[in-house]
C-alpha positions in Angstrom: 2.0 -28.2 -19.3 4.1 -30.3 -16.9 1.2 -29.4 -13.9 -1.6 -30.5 -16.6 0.1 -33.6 -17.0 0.4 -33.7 -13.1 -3.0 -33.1 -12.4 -3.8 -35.6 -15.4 -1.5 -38.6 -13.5 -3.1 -37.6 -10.1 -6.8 -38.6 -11.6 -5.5 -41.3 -13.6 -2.9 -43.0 -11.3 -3.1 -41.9 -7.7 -6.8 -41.4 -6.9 -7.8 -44.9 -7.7 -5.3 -46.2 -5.3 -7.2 -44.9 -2.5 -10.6 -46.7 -2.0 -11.7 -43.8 0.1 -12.5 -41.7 -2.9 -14.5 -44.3 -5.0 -18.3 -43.8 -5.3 -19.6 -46.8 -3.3 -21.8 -48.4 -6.2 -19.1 -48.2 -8.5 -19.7 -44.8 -10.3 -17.4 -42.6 -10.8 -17.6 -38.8 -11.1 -15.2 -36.6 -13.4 -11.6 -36.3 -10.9 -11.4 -32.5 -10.2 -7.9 -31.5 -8.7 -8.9 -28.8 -6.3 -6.5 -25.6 -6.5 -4.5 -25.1 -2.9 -3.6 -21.7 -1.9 -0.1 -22.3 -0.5 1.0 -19.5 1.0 2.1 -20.1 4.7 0.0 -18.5 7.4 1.5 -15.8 8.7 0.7 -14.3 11.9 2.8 -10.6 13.8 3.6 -10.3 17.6 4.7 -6.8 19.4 7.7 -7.6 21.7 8.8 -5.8 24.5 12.6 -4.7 25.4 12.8 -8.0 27.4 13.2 -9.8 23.5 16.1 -7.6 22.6 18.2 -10.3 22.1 15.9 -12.0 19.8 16.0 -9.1 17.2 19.4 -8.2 17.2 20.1 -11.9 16.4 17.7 -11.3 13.4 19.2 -8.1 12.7 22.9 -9.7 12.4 21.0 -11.9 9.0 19.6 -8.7 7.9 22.4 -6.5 7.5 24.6 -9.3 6.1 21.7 -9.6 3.2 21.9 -5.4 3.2 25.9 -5.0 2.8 25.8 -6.2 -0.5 24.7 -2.7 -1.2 27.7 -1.2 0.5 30.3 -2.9 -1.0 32.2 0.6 -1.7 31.8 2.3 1.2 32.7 1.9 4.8 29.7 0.5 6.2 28.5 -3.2 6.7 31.9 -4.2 8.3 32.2 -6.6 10.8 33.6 -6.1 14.3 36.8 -7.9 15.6 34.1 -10.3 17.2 33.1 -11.4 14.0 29.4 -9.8 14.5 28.1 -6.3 12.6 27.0 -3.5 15.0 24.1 -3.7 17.2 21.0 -1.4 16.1 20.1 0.7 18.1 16.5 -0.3 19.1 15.8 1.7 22.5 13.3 4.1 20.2 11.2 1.4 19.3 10.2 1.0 22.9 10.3 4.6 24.3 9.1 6.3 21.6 5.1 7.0 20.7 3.7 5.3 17.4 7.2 2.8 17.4 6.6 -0.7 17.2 9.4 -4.2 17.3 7.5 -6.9 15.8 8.4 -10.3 14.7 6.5 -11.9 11.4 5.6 -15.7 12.8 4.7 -19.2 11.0 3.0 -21.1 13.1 5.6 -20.4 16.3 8.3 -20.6 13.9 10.2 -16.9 14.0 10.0 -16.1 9.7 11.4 -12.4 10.1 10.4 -9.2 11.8 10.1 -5.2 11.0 10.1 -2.1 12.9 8.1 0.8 12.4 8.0 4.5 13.7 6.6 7.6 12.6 9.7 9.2 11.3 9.6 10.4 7.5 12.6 10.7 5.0 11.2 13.2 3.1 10.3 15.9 5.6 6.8 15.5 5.4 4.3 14.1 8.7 3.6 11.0 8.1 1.5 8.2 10.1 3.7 5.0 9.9 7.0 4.4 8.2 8.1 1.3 7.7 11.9 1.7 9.0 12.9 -2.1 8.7 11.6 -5.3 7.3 13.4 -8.6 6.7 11.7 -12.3 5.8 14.6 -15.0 6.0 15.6 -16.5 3.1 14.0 -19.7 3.5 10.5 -18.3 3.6 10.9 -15.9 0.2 9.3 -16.4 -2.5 6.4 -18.3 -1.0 3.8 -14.9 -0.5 5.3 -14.7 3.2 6.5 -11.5 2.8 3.7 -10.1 1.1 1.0 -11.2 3.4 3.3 -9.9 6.2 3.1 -6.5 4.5 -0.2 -6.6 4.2 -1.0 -7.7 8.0 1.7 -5.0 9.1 -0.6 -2.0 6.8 -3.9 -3.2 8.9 -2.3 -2.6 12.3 -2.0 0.8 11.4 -4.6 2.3 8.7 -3.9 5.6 7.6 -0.9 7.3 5.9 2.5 5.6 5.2 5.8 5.6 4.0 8.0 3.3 2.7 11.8 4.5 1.7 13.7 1.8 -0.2 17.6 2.4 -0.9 18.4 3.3 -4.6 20.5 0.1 -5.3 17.9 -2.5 -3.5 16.3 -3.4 -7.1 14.8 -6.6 -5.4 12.8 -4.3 -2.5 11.7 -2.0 -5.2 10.1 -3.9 -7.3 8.8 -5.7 -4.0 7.3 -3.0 -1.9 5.8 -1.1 -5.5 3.9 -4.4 -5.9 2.5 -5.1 -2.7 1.4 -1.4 -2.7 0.2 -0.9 -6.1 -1.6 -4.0 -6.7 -3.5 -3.6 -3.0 -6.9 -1.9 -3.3 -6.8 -0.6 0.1 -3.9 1.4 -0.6 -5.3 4.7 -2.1 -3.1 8.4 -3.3 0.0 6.2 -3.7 2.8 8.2 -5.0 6.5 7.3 -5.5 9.1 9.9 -4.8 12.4 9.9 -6.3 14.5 11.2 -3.2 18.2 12.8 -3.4 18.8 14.4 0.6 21.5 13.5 2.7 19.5 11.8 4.5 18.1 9.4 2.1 19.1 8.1 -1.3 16.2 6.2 -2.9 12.4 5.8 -3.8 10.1 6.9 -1.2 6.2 4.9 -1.8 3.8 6.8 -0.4 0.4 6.5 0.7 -2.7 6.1 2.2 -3.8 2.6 3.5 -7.7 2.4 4.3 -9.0 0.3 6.8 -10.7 -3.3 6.1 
């Protein structure tokens, strides 16, 4: 209702202000608000070692967003320098089928993921999405979707995706990105109890475009 009544005082009250948009004999045709797709444009770099810094900056936001989930155990404390833990990113540089990437608007640094080939269920797998992280200011806005998406066509084929059991949010995020893309095909979600892993595993085979 309130965007009717929106579109309704933009033909009524704003267009006519701008001479521009008048029909030059005095016509005038029905106003027609044209529908804007807002989502930001989002755009993924590979970084080499040399940007290090860069991600464990990022990685310092994404943990604090993580230990919420670790409130009763001993991880997600800070050190006496007031910082978390470095990750250990070395693999993602050495290692075959590893990847650092940041997740970009315009130059404007949005978030970034990490992917390797390692599965938490056992089971060969061709990518596996091991982090992934939007700041807070871009949520909500189909950043972190399209990112997803963009991050699947890098690497057609079969992939994983392990959420922990209390992160609700990423859940219901990663099951709808997957589920509602038709080039994700055999998806399956595992239910996984090991000690490595505690949490939904998505599964799946992402076709190329």
């Amino acid at each position: 209702m309130e965007r009717a009544l929106f579109d309704r005082r933009m033909c009524e009250e704003i267009f006519p202000r701008l001479g521009g948009l008048r029909n030059p004999i005095g016509h005038h045709k029905p106003c027609r608000v044209m529908s804007i797709n807002r989502t930001p444009r989002v755009s993924l770099v590979s970084l080499g070692r040399e940007h290090e810094a860069t991600f464990q900056n990022l990685i310092q936001l994404y943990t604090h967003d993580f230990s919420e989930f670790w409130a009763d155990t001993a991880r997600g404390d800070v050190q006496a320098n007031g910082r978390f833990a470095d990750y250990l990113l070395s693999d993602f540089w050495e290692r075959p089928g590893s990847s650092a990437n940041l997740i970009l608007i315009g130059s404007t640094i949005a978030g970034f993921f990490l992917v390797n080939d390692s599965s938490h269920i056992s089971e060969g797998v061709g990518a596996n999405v091991a982090e992934f992280f939007v700041l807070r200011k871009f949520r909500g806005q189909g950043v972190g979707k399209s990112a997803a998406r963009a991050m699947f066509n890098l690497w057609p084929g079969s992939w994983e995706v392990a959420v922990a059991s209390r992160n609700q949010a990423a859940k219901k995020f990663w099951k709808k990105v997957i589920e509602f893309s038709p080039e994700a095909r055999d998806v399956q979600e595992i239910d996984t109890q090991t000690e490595r892993w505690t949490g939904p595993v998505f599964r799946f085979e992402w076709l190329a475009g």
